[in-house]
N, C-alpha and C positions, 0 to 999 in steps of 0.2 A: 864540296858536298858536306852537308850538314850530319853528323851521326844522328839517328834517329834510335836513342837513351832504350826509349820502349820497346822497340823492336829488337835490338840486341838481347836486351833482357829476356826476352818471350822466345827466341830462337835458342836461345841458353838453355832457361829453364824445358823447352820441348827435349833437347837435345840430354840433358843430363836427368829428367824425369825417367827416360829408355837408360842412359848408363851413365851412371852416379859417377863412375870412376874415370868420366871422360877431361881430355886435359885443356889446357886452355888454348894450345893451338886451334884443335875438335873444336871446338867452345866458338872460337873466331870465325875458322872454316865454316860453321854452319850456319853463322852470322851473315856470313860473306863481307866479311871485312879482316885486313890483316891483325897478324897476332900484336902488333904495336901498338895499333888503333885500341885496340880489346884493350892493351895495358895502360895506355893513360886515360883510359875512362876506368877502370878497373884494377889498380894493384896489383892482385892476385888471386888466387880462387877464394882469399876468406872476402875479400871485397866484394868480389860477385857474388857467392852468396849470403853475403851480409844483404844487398842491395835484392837480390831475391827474394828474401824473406821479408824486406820490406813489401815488395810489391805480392806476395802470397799474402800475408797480414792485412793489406787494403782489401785484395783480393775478396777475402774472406770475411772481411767486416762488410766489406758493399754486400754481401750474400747475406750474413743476418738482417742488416737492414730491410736487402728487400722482402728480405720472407716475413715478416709479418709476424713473428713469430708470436703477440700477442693477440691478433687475431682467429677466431675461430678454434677448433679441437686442436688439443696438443698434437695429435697425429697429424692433421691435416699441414699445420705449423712445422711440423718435420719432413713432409714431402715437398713443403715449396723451399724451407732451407736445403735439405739436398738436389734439389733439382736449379736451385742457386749457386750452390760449391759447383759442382757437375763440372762446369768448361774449368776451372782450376784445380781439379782434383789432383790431376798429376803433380801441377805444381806445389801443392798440397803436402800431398803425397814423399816429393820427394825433400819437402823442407822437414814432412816431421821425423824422416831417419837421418836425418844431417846431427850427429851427436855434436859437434862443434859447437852449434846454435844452443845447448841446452846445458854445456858444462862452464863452469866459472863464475863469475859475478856480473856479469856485463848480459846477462839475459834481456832480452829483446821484451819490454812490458808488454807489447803486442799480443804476445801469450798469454800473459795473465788475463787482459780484457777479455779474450776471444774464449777463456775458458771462463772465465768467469758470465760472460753472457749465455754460454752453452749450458753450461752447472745450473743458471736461474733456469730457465727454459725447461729442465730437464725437472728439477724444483718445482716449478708450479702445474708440471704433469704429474707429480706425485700429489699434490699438496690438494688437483682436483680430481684424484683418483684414477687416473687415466693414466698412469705409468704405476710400476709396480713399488715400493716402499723399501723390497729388502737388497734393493743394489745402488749404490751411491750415486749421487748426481755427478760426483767425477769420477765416476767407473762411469755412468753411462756415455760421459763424454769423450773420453778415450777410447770407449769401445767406439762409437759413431768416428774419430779419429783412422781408426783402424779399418773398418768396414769403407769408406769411404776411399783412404790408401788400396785396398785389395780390391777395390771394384774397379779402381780406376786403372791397375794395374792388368786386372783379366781383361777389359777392355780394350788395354793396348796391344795384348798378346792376341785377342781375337778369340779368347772363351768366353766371351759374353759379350751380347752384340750393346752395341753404344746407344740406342733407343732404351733400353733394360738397364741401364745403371742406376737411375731413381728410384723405380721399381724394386731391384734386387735388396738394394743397400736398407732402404725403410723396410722390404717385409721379411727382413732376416734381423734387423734390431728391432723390429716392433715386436716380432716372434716371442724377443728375447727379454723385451723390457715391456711389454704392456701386461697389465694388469691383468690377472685370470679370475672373472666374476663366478662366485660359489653359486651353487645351484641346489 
């Protein structure tokens, strides 16, 4: 029987998005495959989520892509990107509190891209008056980072229903980052 790479990976990440601290037996068990199998496709947990974070990084680059983001109102652009993260939010979610991925010198460029495309985005809402001016393009990205994490988490807990995640996450950062027109 052929291991099937992707599906390990996505029963992982479901598994360790609900509890970070879960080990690599848990990790295999959920897989349904033994903890052997898990280890020579995967080292250890920095392997796995080393290999995690690769596929959250695609994950999330296929979702800029397809939002368009250069199409139509900056807002409108930030409802089809969240509602493009959405099915990966957890895994998201549980890559951007993994401190491991973010200390030392071997940072994963994936991030830089993924902020850097975020920050333009967020930029040329500012630049067409449609985002506000006095909060940075990378505050606003991190905040959308965070809001993003904690919707996907109320979701899984069941304080907010999963049709309402695109929803909540836009009108609680648009709230926060669109522009207030003087009157």
């Amino acid at each position: 029987m052929t291991l099937d790479r992707e599906q390990v990976l996505r029963s992982a990440a479901a598994l360790l998005s609900r509890r970070s601290t879960a080990t690599m037996d848990e990790v295999a068990r959920a897989a349904g495959i033994g903890r052997a199998t898990l280890h020579r496709h995967f080292a250890g947990r920095d392997a796995l989520v080393g290999a995690l974070e690769d596929l959250g990084i695609r994950e999330f680059e296929s979702a800029l892509d397809s939002a368009r983001l250069d199409e139509g109102t900056a807002e409108d652009g930030l409802r089809r990107l969240i509602a493009h993260i959405e099915p990966g939010a957890a895994l998201l979610s549980f890559l951007v509190t993994e401190n491991q991925l973010f200390e030392g010198d071997d940072v994963n460029e994936g991030w830089s891209r993924l902020d850097a495309r975020v920050s333009a985005f967020f930029r040329r809402g500012q630049e067409r008056g449609e985002f506000r001016i006095d909060l940075t393009p990378a505050w606003l990205t991190e905040a959308l980072y965070g809001l993003i994490g904690s919707c996907a988490w109320a979701v899984r807990t069941g304080r907010v229903a999963a049709q309402d995640f695109t929803h909540m996450t836009v009108e609680l950062l648009l709230g926060g980052a669109r522009r207030s027109v003087e009157k």
